[in-house]
matplotlib code that plots the C-alpha trace (Angstrom):
import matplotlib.pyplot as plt

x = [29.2, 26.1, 25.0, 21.8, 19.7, 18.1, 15.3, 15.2, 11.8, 11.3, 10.1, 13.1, 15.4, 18.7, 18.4, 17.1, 20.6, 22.6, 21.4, 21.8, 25.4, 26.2, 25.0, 26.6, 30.1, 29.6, 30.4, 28.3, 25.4, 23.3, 20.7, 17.9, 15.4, 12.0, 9.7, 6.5, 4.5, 4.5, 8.4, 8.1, 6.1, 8.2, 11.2, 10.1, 8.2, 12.3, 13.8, 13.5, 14.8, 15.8, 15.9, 13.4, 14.4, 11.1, 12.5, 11.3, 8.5, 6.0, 2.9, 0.7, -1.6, 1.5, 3.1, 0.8, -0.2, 3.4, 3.9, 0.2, 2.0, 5.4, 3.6, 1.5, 4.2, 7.6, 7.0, 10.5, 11.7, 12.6, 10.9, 13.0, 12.3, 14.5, 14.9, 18.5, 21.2, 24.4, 26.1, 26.9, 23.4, 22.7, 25.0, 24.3, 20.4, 21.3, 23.2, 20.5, 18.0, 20.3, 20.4, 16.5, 16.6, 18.5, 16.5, 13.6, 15.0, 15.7, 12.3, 9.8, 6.8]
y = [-14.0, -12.6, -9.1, -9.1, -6.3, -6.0, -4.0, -3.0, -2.3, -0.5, 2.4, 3.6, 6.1, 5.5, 1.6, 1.6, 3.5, 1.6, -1.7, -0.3, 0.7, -2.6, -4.2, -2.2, -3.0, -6.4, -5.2, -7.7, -6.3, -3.4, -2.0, 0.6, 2.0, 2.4, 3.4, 2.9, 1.1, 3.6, 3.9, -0.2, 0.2, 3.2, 1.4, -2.0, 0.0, 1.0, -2.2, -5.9, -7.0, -10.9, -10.0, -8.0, -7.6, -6.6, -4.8, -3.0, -0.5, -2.1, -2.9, -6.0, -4.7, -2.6, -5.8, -8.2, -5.5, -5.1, -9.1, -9.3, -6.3, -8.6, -11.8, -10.5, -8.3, -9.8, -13.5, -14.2, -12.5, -13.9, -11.9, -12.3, -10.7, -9.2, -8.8, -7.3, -8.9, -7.1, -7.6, -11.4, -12.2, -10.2, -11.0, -14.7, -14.0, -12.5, -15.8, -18.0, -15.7, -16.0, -19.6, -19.4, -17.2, -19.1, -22.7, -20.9, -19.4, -22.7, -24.1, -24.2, -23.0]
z = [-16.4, -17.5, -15.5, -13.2, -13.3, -9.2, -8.3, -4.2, -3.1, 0.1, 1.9, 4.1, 2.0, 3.9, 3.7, 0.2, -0.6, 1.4, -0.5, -4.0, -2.9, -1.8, -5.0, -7.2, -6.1, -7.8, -11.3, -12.4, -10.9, -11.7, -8.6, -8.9, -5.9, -6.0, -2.6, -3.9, -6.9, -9.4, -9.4, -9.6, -12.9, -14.5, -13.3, -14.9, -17.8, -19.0, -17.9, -16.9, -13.7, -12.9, -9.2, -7.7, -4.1, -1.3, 1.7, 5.0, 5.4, 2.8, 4.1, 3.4, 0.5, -0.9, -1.1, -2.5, -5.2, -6.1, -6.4, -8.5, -10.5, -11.1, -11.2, -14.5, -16.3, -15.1, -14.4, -14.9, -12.4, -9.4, -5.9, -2.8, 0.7, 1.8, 6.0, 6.8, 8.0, 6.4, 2.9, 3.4, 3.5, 0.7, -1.3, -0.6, -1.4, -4.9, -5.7, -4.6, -6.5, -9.5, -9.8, -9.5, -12.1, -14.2, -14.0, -14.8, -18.1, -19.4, -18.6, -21.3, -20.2]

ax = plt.figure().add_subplot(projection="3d")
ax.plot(x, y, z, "-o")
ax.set_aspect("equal")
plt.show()
């Protein structure tokens, strides 16, 4: 199994941590933070991300500059909001996210 780099995007410190932690126990799984749109860019600037998860806290034009941001330097990447619900949900989102990612990697464009 291949590992999934997953960006969480949100503006509420504790639950941004929280996330990342629960990510990262899959070892096949690696999670950064970012709180704003700069940290999106500098994040995405060092790496590419397959998952690119939109939490709480972001308001509307935050959001849709952030997705005209990954939609025009990351179009791979698969962007997945992201409401709550506990680790089962999360966990179940990444997979489903995954398999997105996946079929659009082996579609010519």
């Amino acid at each position: 199994m291949e590992n999934l780099n997953i960006l969480y995007v949100g503006r509420q410190l504790e639950i941004l941590n929280t996330v990342i932690r629960v990510i990262n126990k899959n070892d096949h799984w690696n999670a950064a933070g970012a709180m704003n749109i700069e940290e999106v860019k500098s994040l995405c600037k060092e790496s590419h991300y397959e998952i690119i998860l939109l939490g709480s806290g972001l308001s509307e034009e935050s959001e849709f500059i952030l997705r005209c941001f990954l939609e025009k330097n990351s179009p791979s990447s698969v962007i997945v909001q992201h409401y709550g619900g506990g680790s089962g949900l999360l966990n179940s989102e990444i997979i489903c996210a995954a398999q997105d990612y996946k079929k659009r990697e082996n579609y010519n464009y």
